[in-house]
C-alpha positions as CSV (number, residue, x, y, z in Angstrom):
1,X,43.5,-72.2,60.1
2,X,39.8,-72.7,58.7
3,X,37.3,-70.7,61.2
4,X,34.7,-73.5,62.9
5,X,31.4,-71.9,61.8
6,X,29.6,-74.2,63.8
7,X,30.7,-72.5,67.2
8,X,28.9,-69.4,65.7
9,X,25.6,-71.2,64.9
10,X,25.4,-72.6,68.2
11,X,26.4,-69.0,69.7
12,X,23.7,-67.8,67.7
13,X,20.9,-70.3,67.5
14,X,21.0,-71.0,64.3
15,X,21.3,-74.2,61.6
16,X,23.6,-73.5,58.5
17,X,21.9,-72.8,56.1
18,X,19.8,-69.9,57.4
19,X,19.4,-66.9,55.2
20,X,21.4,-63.9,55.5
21,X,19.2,-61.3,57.3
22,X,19.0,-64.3,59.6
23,X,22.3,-64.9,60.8
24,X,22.8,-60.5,60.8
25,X,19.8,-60.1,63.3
26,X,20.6,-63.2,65.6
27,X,24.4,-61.7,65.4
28,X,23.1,-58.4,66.3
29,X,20.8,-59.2,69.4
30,X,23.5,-61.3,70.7
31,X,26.4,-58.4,70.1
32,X,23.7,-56.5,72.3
33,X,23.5,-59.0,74.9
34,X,27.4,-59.3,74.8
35,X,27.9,-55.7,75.6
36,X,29.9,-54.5,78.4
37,X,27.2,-52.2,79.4
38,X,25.1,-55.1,80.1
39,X,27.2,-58.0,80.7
40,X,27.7,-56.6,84.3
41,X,24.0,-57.6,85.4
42,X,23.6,-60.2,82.7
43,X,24.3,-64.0,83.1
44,X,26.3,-65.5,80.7
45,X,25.9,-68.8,79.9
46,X,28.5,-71.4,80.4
47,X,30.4,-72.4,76.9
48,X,29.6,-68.8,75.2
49,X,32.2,-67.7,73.0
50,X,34.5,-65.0,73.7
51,X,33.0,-61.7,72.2
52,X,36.3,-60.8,70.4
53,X,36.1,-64.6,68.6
54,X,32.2,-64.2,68.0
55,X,33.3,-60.8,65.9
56,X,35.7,-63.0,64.3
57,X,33.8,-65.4,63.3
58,X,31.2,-62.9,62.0
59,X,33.3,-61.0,60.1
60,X,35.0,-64.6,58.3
61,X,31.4,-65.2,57.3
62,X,30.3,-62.6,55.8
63,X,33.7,-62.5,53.9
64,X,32.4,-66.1,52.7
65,X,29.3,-65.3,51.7
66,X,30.7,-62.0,49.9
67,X,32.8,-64.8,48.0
68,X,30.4,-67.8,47.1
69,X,27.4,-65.7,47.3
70,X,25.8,-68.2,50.6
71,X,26.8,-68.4,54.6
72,X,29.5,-71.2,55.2
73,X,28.0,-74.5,55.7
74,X,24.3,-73.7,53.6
75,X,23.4,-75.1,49.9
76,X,24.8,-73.3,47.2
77,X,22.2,-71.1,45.2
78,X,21.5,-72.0,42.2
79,X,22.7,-70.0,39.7
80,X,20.7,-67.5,37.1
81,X,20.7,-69.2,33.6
82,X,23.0,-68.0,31.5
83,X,22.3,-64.6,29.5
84,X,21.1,-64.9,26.0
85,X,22.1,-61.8,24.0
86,X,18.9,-61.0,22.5
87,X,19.5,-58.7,19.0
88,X,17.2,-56.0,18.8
89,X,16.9,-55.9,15.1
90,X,16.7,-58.9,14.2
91,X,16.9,-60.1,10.4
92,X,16.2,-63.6,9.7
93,X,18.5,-65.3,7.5
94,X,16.2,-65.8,4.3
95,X,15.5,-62.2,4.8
96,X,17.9,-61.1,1.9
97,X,16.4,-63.9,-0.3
98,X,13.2,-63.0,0.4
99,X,13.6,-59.7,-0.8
100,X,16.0,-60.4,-3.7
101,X,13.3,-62.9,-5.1
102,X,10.9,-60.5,-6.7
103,X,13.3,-59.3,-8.5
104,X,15.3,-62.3,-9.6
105,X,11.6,-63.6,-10.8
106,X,10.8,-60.4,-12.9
107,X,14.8,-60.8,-14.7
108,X,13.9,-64.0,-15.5
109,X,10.7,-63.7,-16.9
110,X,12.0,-60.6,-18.8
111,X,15.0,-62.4,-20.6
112,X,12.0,-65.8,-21.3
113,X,10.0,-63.2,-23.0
114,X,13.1,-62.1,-24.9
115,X,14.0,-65.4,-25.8
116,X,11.0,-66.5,-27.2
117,X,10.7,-63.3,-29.0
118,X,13.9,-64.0,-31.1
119,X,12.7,-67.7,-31.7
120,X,9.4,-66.3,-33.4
121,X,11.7,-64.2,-35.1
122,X,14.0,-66.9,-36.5
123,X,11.4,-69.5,-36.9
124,X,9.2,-66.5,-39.2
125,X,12.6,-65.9,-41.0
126,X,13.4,-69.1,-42.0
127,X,9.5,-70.2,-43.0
128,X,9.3,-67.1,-45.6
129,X,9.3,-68.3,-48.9
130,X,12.4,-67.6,-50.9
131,X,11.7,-64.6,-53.4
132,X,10.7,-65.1,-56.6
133,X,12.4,-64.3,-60.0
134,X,10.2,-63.7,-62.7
135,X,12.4,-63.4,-65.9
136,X,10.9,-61.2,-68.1
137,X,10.3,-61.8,-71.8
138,X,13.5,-61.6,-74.4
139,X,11.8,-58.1,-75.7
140,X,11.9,-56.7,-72.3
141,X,15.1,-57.9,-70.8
142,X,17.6,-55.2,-69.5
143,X,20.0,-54.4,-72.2
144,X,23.7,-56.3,-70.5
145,X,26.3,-54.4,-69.9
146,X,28.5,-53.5,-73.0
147,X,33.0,-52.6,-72.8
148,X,33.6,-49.3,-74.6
149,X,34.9,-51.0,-77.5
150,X,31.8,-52.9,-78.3
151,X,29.9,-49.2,-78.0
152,X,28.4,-48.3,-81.1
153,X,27.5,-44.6,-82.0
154,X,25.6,-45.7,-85.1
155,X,23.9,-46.0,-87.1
156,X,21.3,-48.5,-86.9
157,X,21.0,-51.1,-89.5
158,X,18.6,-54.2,-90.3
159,X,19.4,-57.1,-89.1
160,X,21.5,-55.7,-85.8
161,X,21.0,-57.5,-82.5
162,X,19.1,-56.0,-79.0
163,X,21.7,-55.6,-77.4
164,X,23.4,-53.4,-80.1
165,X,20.3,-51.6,-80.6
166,X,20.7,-50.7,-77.2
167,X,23.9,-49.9,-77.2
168,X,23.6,-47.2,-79.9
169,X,20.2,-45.9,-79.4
170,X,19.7,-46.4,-75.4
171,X,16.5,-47.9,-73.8
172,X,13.3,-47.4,-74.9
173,X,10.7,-45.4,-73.4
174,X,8.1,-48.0,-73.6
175,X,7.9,-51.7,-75.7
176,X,5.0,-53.2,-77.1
177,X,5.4,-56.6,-77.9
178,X,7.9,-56.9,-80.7
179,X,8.0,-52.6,-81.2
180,X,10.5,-50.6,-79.3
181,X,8.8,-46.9,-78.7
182,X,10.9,-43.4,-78.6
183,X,8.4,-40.8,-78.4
184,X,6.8,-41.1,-81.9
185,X,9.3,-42.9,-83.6
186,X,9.9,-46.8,-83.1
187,X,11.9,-49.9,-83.8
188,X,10.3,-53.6,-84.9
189,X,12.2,-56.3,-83.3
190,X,11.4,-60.3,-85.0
191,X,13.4,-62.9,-83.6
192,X,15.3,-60.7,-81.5
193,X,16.6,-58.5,-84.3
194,X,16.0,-55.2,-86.2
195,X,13.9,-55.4,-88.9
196,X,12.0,-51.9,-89.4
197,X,12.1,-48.7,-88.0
198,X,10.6,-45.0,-88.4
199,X,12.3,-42.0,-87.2
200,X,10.0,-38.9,-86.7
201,X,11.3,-35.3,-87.4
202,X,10.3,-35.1,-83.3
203,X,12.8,-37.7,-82.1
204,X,15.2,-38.7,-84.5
205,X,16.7,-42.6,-84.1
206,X,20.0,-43.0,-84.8
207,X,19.5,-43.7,-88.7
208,X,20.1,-43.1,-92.1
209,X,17.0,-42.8,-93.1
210,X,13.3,-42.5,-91.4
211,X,12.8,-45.8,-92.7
212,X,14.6,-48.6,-94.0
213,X,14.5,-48.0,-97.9
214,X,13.4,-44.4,-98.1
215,X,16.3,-42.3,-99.3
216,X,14.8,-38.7,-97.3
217,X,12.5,-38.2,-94.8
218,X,10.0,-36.0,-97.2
219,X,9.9,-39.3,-99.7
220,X,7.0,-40.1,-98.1
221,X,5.0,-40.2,-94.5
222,X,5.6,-43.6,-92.4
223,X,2.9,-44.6,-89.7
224,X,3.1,-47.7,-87.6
């Protein structure tokens, strides 16, 4: 059976609705009055609840109040807003980005630089000029390559080719427009063949004879 808190208001002079230190002292002063000690020379007032209910009725409202936190028959509190777990190290979101952005700036600019280094690279490359080839007079063209069997050990004659010339005497030392020079002794080349020689006692050619038409080398002295 639901207690009637209104008996108790009325008992103790009070509205629902009261606070709680209300209702306690009013239920206190009255328990005091209700005592047995004094009830003997005290009046008591027609209608007043019996003492055992008033305790009753105490107790079931302070059982309600332990419950919903208000007195049975006042407003209901309004409540605390709700929590807000607040983090205490907070990081914003962008915080990463923020940080990682110096450094995806400097990559970048580093591979730009790169990139454009390799284009200058390649652009200079391909604007060079090709290399020239300068092809070098008949007289002074390297001797091509000869098999062994066209390999001559000698000796010179007139009329023999460069190349031949080459093959049995070797490369000169130095040549001077049409005249191939060993050390003191020479060749005459016309046309691109043998046509005099002279082969000093100091670096013989690869001859017959010092020169064409002379039988020994004491016959007589040759000079260029």
């Amino acid at each position: 059976m639901t207690p009637d808190f209104s008996q108790i208001y009325a008992e103790l002079g009070l509205l629902p609705g009261c606070s709680l230190e209300e209702f306690q002292r009013a239920y206190r002063q009255r328990l005091s009055e209700r005592h047995p000690d004094k009830a003997r020379s005290a009046v008591i007032q027609p209608g007043a609840l019996p003492l055992s209910e008033l305790i009753a009725l105490h107790s079931s409202a302070i059982a309600f109040h332990r419950e919903h936190g208000r007195l049975p028959g006042g407003a209901a509190p309004a409540g605390p807003p709700p929590a807000t777990r607040i983090d205490r190290n907070p990081v914003p979101a962008m915080a990463t980005d923020t940080r990682r952005s110096p450094i995806v700036r400097r990559v970048l600019a580093t591979l730009l630089i790169i990139g454009l280094l390799l284009l200058g690279a390649l652009n200079e490359h391909s604007d060079a000029p090709p290399p020239t080839t300068t092809e070098l007079p008949e007289t002074q063209q390297a001797p091509r390559s000869l098999p062994p069997s066209e390999l001559r050990s000698g000796p010179l004659e007139l009329g023999m080719d460069m190349a031949t010339i080459r093959a049995i005497q070797g490369e000169p030392m130095r040549i001077n427009g049409g005249t191939w020079e060993y050390g003191p002794s020479w060749l005459r080349i016309e046309h691109g063949e043998l046509v005099d020689w002279y082969s000093s006692p100091l670096y013989r050619l690869k001859t017959r004879t010092p020169s064409p038409g002379v039988e020994s080398e004491s016959s007589r002295t040759h000079q260029r």
